[in-house]
N, C-alpha and C positions, 0 to 999 in steps of 0.2 A: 950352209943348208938350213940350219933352225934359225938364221935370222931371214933369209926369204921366207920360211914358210910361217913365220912370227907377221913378218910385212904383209903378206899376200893372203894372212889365216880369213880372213871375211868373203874373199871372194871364194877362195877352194872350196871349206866348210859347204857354202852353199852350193859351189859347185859339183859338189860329191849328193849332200840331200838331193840334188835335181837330178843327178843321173840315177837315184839309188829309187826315187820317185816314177821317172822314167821306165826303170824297169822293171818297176814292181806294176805300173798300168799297162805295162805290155802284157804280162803275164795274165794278169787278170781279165785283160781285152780280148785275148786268146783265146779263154776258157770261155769268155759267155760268146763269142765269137760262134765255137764249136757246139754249143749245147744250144743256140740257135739253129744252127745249120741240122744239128739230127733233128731235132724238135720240127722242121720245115722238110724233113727227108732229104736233103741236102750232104753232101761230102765236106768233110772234115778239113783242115789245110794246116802245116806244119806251121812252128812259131817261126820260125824262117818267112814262111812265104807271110805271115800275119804281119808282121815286122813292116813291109813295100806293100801291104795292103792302105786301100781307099778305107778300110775302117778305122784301123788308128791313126792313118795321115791326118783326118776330120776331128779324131777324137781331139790328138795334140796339139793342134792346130785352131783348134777353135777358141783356148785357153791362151795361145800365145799371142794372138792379134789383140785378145779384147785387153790383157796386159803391159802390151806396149802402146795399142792409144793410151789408157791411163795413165801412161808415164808420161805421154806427149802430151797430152791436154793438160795436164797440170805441171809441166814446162812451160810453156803455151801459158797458161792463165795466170801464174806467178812473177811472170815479166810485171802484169798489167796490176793485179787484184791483190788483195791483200787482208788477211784478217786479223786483228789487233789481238797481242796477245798471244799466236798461236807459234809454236817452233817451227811451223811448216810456209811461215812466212816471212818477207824482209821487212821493212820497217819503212812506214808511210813516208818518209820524207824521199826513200829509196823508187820509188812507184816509177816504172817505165826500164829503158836500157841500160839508165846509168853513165856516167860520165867516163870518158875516154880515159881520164886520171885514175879512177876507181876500179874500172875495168883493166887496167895498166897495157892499154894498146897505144900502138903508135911510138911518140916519142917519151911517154910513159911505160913502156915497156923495160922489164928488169935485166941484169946478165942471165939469169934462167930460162927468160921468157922464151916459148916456145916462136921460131921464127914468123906461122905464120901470125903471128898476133902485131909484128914491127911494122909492117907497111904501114900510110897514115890513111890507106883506104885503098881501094879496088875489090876486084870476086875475090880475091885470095882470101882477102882477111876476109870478108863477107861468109863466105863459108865455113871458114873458122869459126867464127862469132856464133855461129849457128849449128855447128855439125853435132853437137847434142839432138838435138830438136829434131833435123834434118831426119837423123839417123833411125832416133827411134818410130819417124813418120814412116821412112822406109822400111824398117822390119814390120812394121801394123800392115802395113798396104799390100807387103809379101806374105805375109803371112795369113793374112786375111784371100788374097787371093788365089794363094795356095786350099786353104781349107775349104773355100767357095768349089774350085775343082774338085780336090777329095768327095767333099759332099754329094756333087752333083753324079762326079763318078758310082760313087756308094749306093745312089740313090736311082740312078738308072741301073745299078745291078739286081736291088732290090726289086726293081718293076718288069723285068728278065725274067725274075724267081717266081714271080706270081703271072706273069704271062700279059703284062700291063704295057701299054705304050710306053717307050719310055720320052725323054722332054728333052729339048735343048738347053743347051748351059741358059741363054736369057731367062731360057722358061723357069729354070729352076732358081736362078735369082729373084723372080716374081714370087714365088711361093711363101705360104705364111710361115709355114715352119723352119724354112730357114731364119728365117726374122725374127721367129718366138725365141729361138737358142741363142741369137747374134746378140738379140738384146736384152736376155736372161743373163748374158756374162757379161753385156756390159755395165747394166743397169746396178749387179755387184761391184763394179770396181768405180764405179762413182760414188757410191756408198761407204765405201773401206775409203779412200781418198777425204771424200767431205766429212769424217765423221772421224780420221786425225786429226786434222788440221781441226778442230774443236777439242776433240778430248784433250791435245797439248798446251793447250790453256788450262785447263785446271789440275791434270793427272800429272804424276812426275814418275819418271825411271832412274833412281840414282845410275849413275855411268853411263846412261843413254844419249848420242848423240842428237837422237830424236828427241829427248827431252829438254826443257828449260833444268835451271839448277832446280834443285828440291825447294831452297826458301826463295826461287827469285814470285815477282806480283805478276799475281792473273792476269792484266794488264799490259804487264812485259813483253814484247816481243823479242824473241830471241837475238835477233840482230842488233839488238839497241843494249843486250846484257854487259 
């Protein structure tokens, strides 16, 4: 038991901070939830019913799309781009997929190798090759698309409360304010992203795997250490 939970400590850790995060914005979403609703003359609703409500569906949801594009786009652009120097990059002679030998697919593939990596091509491996990428496009797209409905939900409830027409999903996809929130969290996670991938050129974190070594050169790209 203490060497799985030795093996596995990075992902629990965080996966304990993200449920303990989880429900501490429930909690809080709850209260200004209700101090809305009396504020508006409005009825109150249990953390139960707040839980399956349109307003922390959006809330959560709006944080989790804009987080998995950023991990797909910089999937996605670290195939191709490269910035000299930085940990969060390969090494210029590296630039593109990489060689079949490197990649150890095919007839380069080890006794470990997971099978589908042995074929010497077809969808199989293709999908393999890719199911990082794939996947994290697929939670952005669901999750984006989920939060688009919460929204739209929330938002025709709000228009109910005030006696307002309320709009179709298209209509509410046209809307600015959707767009102003969409691209306030995205427009962060390109910023946290581009503004690594520089710091790790000059900054060091002794033990950090995100780090270059302490004395390796500004210069250095981590994959060339």
């Amino acid at each position: 038991m203490k060497r799985q939970l030795r093996d596995n400590s990075l992902s629990l850790v965080f996966l304990v901070i993200f449920l303990a995060a989880l429900v501490g914005q429930s909690v809080a979403g709850h209260r200004v939830f209700n101090e809305e609703a009396l504020t508006h003359g409005a009825e109150t609703i249990s953390y139960g019913r707040y839980l399956v409500s349109s307003h922390f569906g959006q809330a959560v949801l709006e944080n989790w799309q804009s987080e998995y594009l950023q991990f797909a786009l910089f999937i996605l652009a670290t195939i191709w781009l490269v910035q000299r120097g930085s940990n969060e990059s390969k090494r210029i002679a590296d630039i593109g997929p990489e060689s079949e030998e490197k990649q150890k697919l095919g007839r380069y593939a080890g006794r470990g190798s997971p099978a589908w990596a042995r074929p010497q091509s077809g969808l199989r491996r293709w999908l393999y090759s890719n199911s990082l990428l794939l996947v994290m496009f697929v939670i952005f797209l669901g999750s984006w698309v989920a939060q688009s409905v919460t929204g739209w939900t929330a938002y025709n409830q709000d228009q109910q409360d005030h006696m307002e027409p309320e709009v179709s999903y298209a209509g509410y996809l046209s809307r600015p304010d959707l767009w102003e929130a969409t691209l306030q969290n995205w427009q962060s996670e390109f910023l946290a992203v581009g503004s690594m991938a520089v710091f790790t050129i000059y900054l060091r974190q002794r033990g950090s795997p995100e780090s270059k070594p302490v004395g390796a050169r500004h210069d250095e790209t981590a994959a060339s250490g």
